[in-house]
C-alpha positions as CSV (number, residue, x, y, z in Angstrom):
1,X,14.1,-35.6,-48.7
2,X,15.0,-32.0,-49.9
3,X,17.5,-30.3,-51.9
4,X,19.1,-27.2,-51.1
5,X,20.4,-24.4,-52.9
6,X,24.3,-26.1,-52.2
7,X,23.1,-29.1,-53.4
8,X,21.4,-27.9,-56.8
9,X,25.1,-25.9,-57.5
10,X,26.8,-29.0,-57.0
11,X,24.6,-30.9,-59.3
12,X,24.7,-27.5,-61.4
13,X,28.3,-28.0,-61.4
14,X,28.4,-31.6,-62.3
15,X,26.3,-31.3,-65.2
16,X,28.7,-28.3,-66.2
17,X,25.4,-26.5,-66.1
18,X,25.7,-22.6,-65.2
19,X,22.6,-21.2,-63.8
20,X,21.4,-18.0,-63.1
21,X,20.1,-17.9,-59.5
22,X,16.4,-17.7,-61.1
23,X,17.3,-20.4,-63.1
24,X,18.6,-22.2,-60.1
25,X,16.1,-21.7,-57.8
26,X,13.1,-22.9,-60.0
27,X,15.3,-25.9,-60.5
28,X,15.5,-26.4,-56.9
29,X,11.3,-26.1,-57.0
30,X,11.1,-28.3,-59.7
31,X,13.3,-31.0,-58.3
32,X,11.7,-31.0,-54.7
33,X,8.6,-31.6,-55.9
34,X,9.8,-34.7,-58.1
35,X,11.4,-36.0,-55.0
36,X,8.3,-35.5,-53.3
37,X,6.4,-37.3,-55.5
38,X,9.2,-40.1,-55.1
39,X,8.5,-40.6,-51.5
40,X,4.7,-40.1,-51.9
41,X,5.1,-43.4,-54.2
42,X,7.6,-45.1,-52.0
43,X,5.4,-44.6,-49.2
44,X,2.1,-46.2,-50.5
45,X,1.3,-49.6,-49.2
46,X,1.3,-52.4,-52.3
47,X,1.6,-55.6,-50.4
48,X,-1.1,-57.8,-52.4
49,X,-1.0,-55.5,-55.5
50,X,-0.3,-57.8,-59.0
51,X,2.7,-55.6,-60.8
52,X,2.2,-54.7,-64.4
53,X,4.6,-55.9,-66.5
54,X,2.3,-53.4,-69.5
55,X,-0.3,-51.1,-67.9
56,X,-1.9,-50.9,-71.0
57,X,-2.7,-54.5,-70.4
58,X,-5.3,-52.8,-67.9
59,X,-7.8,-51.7,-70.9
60,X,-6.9,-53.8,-74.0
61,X,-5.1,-57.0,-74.2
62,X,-1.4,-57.2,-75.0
63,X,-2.0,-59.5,-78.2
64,X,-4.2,-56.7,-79.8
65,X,-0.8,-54.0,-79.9
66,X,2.0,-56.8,-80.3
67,X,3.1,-57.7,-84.0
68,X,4.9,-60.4,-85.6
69,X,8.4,-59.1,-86.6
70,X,8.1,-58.2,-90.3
71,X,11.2,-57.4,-93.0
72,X,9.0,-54.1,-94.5
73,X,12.3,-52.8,-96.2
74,X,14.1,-54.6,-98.9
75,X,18.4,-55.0,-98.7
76,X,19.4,-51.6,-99.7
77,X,23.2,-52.4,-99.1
78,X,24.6,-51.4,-102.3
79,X,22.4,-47.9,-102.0
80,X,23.5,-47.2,-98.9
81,X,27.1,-47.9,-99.8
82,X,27.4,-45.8,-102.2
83,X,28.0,-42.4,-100.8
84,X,29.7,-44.0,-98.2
85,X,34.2,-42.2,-98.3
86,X,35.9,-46.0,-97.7
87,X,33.7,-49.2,-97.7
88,X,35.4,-52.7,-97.7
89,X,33.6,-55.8,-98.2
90,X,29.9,-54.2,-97.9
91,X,31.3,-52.3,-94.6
92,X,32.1,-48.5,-93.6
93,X,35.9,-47.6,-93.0
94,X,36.5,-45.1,-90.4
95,X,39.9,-43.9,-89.1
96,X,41.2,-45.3,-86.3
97,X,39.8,-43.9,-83.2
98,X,42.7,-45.5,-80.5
99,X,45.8,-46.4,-80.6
């Protein structure tokens, strides 16, 4: 699959991008390649191929970079309150956004 110059100023125009037509022409480059790399990976064969749910898994195992959770921070509540415009019970006040 290919883009063409209509279909980059449509997506141009979705994104409310405006591109200069050197602009949008190495955009066009840029994104055919990706989407040939897309169906260079969709077209490989991986029937009998184990998926990776961490490739890093590959060269190290997973317990060696995973962490029990840790509180490293103490409650900071009233610090962080205090520069705060309206607070109400330990809690920001914005205005109200909808109606």
């Amino acid at each position: 699959m290919s883009l063409d110059s209509g279909q980059i100023g449509k997506i141009a125009a979705l994104s409310r991008l405006k591109l200069a037509p050197e602009q949008a022409q190495a955009l066009e480059q840029q994104l055919n390649n990706i989407m040939q790399l897309a169906d260079r990976l969709s077209s490989e064969n991986t029937d009998g191929v184990e998926p990776l749910a961490h490739p890093i898994s590959l060269i190290q195992p997973i317990a060696l970079r995973l962490r029990e959770d840790a509180v490293s921070e103490a409650d900071n509540r009233v610090a962080n309150m205090a520069n705060a415009p309206a607070a109400e019970k330990g809690l920001f006040l914005v205005p109200k956004v909808i109606d």
